[in-house]
C-alpha angles and dihedrals in degrees: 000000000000110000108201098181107113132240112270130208109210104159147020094263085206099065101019093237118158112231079224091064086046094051086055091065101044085056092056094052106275117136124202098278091062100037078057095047088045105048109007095237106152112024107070110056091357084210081121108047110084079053093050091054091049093048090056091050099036100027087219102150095185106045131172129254106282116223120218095279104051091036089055086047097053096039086062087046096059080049087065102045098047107022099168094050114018109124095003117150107239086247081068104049120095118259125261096209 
């Protein structure tokens, strides 16, 4: 039987982080550079990222499968909203310690 319901992305598969935990953070004040120092999602494969932006502007923890276009919008968008560490590799991002 067809199933029409869509894919949905719901974590950063890397770090096995819930876009539910993520979405706790954003309502008590946190943007995307420190969702990404805090929890890595978003510099290692990237493949989140572009849902990780949209989750902090549209606070949409379960979100359907982008295609090219959106994925490249919102990639730029994360750009925008953390340029000093949107799309760095861990290895880039500054130390905790």
């Amino acid at each position: 039987m067809y199933d029409p319901s869509p894919i949905l992305v719901t974590k950063c598969v890397c770090h096995d982080v819930l876009f539910a935990e993520l979405l706790e953070r954003i309502l008590q004040g946190a943007g995307l550079a420190e969702l990404q120092l805090e929890t890595g999602c978003g510099t290692s494969c990237r493949l989140c990222l572009p849902y990780v932006a949209r989750l902090v502007e549209t606070r949409e923890a379960a979100q359907p499968l982008m295609n090219e276009s959106d994925t490249r919008r919102w990639t730029a968008r994360a750009r925008a909203l953390a340029p000093g560490t949107a799309g760095q590799t861990p290895s880039d991002r500054p130390s905790l310690a």
